[in-house]
DRENKE-796029 format. One record per residue (C-alpha): residue in one letter; z, x, y. Coordinates in pm, whole numbers, plus 50000, padded with zeros to 5 digits. Last residue first. Example, Ala and Ser with C-alpha at 12.3 -4.5 7.8 and 13.67 -1.06 7.14 Angstrom:
<lokes>
S507145136749894A507805123049550
</lokes>
This chain:
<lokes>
X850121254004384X849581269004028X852681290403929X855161268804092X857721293604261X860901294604154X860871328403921X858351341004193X861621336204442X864371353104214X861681376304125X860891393704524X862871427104531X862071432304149X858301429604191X858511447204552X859981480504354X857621476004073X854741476404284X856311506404433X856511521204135X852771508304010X851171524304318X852941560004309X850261575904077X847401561304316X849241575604597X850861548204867X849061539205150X847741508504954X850991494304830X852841502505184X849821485905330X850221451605109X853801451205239X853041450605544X850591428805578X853191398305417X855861408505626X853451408605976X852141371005808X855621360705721X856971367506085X853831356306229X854661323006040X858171325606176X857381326406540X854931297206510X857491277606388X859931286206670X856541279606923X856271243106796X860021234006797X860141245307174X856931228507187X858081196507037X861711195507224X860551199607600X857341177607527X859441147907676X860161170107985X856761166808102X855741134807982X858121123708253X856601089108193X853501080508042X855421073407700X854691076907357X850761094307404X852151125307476X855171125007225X853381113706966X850911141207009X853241169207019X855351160606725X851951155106539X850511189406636X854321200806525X854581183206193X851211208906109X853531237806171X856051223105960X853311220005670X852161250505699X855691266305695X856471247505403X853241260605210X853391292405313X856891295105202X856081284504887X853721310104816X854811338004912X853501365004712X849821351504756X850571327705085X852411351705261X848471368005433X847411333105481X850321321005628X849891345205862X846351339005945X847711305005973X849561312006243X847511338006442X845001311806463X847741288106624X849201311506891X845461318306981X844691281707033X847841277207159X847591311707438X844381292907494X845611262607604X847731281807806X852261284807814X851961290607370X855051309707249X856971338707333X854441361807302X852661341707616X851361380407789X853961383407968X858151374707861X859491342208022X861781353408293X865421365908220X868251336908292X870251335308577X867971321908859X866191299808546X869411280108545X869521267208869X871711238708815X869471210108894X866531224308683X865021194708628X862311200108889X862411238708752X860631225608428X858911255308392X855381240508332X852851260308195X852111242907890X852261206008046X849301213208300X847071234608073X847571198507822X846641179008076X842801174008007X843601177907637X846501156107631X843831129407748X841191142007512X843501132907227X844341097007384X840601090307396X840201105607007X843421083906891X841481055706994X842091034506684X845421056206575X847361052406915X845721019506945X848111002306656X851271018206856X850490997907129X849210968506976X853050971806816X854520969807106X852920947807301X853470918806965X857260914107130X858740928707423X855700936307583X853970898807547X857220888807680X856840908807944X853200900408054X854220861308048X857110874308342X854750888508508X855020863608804X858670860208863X858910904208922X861930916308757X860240944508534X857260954108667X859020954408991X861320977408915X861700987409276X858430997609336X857891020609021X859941022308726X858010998108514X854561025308584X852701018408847X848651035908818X847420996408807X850080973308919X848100948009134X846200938108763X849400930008644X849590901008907X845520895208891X845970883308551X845640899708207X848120882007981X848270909507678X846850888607326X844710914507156X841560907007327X843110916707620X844770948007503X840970957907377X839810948707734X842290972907908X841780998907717X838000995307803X838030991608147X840351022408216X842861021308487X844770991708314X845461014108032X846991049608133X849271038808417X850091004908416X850110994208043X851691027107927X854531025708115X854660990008033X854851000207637X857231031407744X859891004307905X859150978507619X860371004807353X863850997907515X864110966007363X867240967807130X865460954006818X862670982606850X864701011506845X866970999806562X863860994306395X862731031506417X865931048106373X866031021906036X862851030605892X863051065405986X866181069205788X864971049205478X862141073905486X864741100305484X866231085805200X863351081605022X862291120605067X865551131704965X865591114104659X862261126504614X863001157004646X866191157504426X864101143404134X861931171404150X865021196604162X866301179603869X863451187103722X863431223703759X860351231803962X856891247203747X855141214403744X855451212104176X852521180404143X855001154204118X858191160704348X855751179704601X853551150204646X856791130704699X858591155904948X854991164805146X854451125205244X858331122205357X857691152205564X853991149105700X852961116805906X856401102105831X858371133005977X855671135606262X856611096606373X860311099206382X860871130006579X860041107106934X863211083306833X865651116206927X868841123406762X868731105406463X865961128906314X867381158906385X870641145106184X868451133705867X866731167405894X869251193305889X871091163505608X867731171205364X867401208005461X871371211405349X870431191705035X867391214104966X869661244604990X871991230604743X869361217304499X866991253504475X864401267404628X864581304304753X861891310504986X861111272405049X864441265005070X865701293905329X862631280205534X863681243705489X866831252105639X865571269805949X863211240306054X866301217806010X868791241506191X866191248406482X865501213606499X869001206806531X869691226606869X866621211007036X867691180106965X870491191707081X869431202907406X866691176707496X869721146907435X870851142807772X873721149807959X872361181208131X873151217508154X871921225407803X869091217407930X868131248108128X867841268207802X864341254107711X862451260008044X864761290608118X863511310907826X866981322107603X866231302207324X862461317107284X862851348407348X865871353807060X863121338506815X860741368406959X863051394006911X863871385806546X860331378506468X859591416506554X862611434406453X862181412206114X858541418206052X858441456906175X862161458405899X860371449605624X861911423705376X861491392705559X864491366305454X867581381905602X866421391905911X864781362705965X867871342005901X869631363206127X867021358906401X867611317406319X871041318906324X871081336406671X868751307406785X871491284406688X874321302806810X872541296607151X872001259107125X875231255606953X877511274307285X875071255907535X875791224607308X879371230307343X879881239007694X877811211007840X879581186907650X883341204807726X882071197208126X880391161408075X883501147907880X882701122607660X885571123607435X884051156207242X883611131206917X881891103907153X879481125207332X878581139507022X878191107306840X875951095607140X873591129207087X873341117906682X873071078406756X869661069106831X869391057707200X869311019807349X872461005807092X871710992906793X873901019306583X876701016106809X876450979906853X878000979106469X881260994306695X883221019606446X880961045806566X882061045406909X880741019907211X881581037307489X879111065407324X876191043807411X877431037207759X877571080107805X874041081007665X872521052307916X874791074808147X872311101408100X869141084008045X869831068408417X869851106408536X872401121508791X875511129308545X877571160008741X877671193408618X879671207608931X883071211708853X883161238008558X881011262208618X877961255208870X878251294508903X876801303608607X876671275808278X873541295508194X874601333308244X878161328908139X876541309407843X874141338607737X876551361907831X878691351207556X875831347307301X875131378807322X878951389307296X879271374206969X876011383806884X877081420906925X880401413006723X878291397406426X876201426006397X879111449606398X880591429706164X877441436305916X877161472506014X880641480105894X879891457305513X876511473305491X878261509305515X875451539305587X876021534105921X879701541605922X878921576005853X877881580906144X880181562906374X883861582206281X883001621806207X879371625106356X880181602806649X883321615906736X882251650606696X879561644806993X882181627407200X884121654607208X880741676407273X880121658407562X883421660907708X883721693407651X880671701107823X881581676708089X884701694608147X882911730408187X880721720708410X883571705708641
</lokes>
């Protein structure tokens, strides 16, 4: 028997020196056998989430998800389509896979996972040491495979593509910003006109920063080709014009009134002074809406919304409610900020297992320890955040545009976040799902950069004095299609 093993072992010790080893050394062999082992990655991955609810048991449960399914009755020849009660990306993708609930839940598990795969490719192929890239790599693969993100791929709802396209947006503007040029910005530009149709909620952050960052960028980046320039802010109109219309569409078809009651009942009629601004701008404050203090519209039967007597209270919400609504959001923008602050410890941490109807997070590897996935405290964000920009710190002298787009998608995220808090008062919970997914994906990469940038600078400095210029050389030549794009005073 001893002696079988020994042959064995050493048969399988010439194998490997005559047929794998030299194989290594072959960038187009390693290269498929990358792609085969995220092949079968992302293979478990959906045998693992889909599990043994697979195929007859993901069943629609949720009014948002048949408010989907209605929206995608209409199809994209119907003008309703695009006024209908949800943006249209999810609905389009509900249409084009015939609204099935089974082949739905199969494809966006399959594009939520090859979209995290993307992204640890992309890392590998933009960071040039390999600490930064096995590093970011591993923690962009923790990320999409934690159960509070994946579990949503199980649902009819539009958490797991919106998740899916922010990946592909926030991923496209990297490759731009680290090697700029009018094809890659046009595939950012379309990555960001679809993540921004699929939920209302990514609206807001994309005004606050995006469309502002395109123009600024198409008039102060001197060193850009000018076509280039023009191309940004081409782009950045046409996103506006994108915004514009997800936002009106929004409005015209009434479902903002829903979050603007929301609102009313359970974060401004319990405070005195909320509810004497709304007053004084024009809400009907009787003792009828005064009995639904801490209800939301859902609550009692609907009562809020099919009760005789507040009937002058929902026409004020369906018309000026709204916007008095939105207008407080920026005048007490500090109260609503200390609100998310008081439950912010409460939203981190959650797992979302009262969604978890399909008992996803049984399949699925816990959430790594000590929060390197991504923020779950409100100090793991405060730390997640000063590691960021000490990362874009470090990239910002040889990377200097990626710093820049980085910074500025991490700052979309503290916007993403807060819009989405204050938005609705309503399964807050899972309405952060998408932000701080987005949030801790961003946060990923500018570690990435910062670990890149570091260590690079210590290969310079370890090096001998004699051997400093070569390897300056070395990183000079490895980085001057970027520095040839970069603008030389930003």
């Amino acid at each position: 028997m001893g002696v079988i093993a020994t042959r064995a072992v050493s048969a399988l010790h010439r194998f490997r020196r005559r047929a794998v080893t030299p194989r290594l050394t072959d960038p187009a062999w390693r290269a498929q056998a990358w792609l085969v082992a995220a092949a079968l990655g992302l293979a478990v991955f959906m045998i693992r989430v889909l599990g043994a609810a697979w195929p007859g048991q993901f069943k629609i449960f949720f009014p948002d998800s048949f408010s989907f399914i209605n929206a995608a009755k209409q199809t994209p020849f119907s003008p309703g389509f695009y006024a209908g009660e949800r943006p249209i990306a999810f609905p389009a993708l509900l249409f084009i896979l015939g609204r099935s609930t089974v082949v739905t839940v199969v494809v966006q598990t399959f594009l939520n996972g090859a979209a995290y795969l993307l992204a640890a490719a992309t890392a590998v192929r933009l960071l040039r040491h390999d600490e930064a890239r096995i590093v970011c790599a591993f923690l962009v693969i923790t990320i999409g495979i934690e159960p509070r993100f994946a579990l949503w791929n199980t649902h009819i709802l539009s958490e797991s593509f919106g998740m899916t396209l922010a990946v592909a947006s926030v991923l496209s503007w990297w490759r731009f910003s680290a090697q700029p040029s009018r094809p890659r910005l046009h595939v950012a530009g379309a990555c960001t006109v679809a993540w921004l149709t699929v939920r209302d909620s990514n609206v807001p952050p994309w005004l606050a920063v995006g469309v502002p960052a395109l123009f600024i960028a198409s008039y102060l980046w001197r060193s850009a080709d000018p076509a280039l320039r023009r191309a940004l802010r081409r782009w950045a109109v046409a996103t506006l014009v994108v915004c514009i219309g997800v936002a009106l569409a929004q409005s015209a078809n009434g479902r903002n009134r829903y979050a603007t009651m929301n609102n009313i009942g359970l974060r401004v009629l319990p405070d005195p002074e909320l509810t004497g601004w709304f007053k004084d701008r024009g809400m009907p404050l009787d003792d009828a809406l005064r009995q639904r203090t801490g209800f939301s519209s859902f609550d009692n039967n609907w009562d809020m919304l099919t009760s005789p007597d507040l009937a002058p209270f929902r026409a004020w919400a369906d018309g000026s409610g709204q916007r008095e609504m939105l207008i407080s959001y920026i005048r007490f923008a500090p109260h609503w900020i200390g609100a998310l602050d008081d439950d912010l410890p409460v939203l981190l941490q959650t797992d979302q297992s009262g969604y978890d109807a399909f008992g996803v997070a049984k399949r699925l590897p816990d959430p790594p320890p000590a929060q390197i996935g991504g923020p779950t405290t409100r100090t793991g964000l405060v730390v997640w955040t000063a590691i960021s920009v000490v990362g874009l710190v470090l990239a910002s002298r040889r990377r200097r545009v990626q710093s820049i787009v980085l910074g500025l998608l991490l700052a979309s995220t503290f916007v993403d976040l807060y819009v989405s808090y204050v938005g609705d008062s309503v399964e807050i919970q899972r309405h952060l799902v998408g932000p701080l997914a987005r949030m801790a994906l961003i946060m990923v990469l500018c570690l990435g950069v910062g670990i890149d940038a570091a260590s690079e600078f210590a290969r310079v400095r370890r090096s001998r004095p004699d051997d400093a210029i070569t390897v300056a050389a070395q990183i000079s030549v490895q980085t001057a299609a970027e520095s040839a794009l970069e603008p030389t005073g930003s």
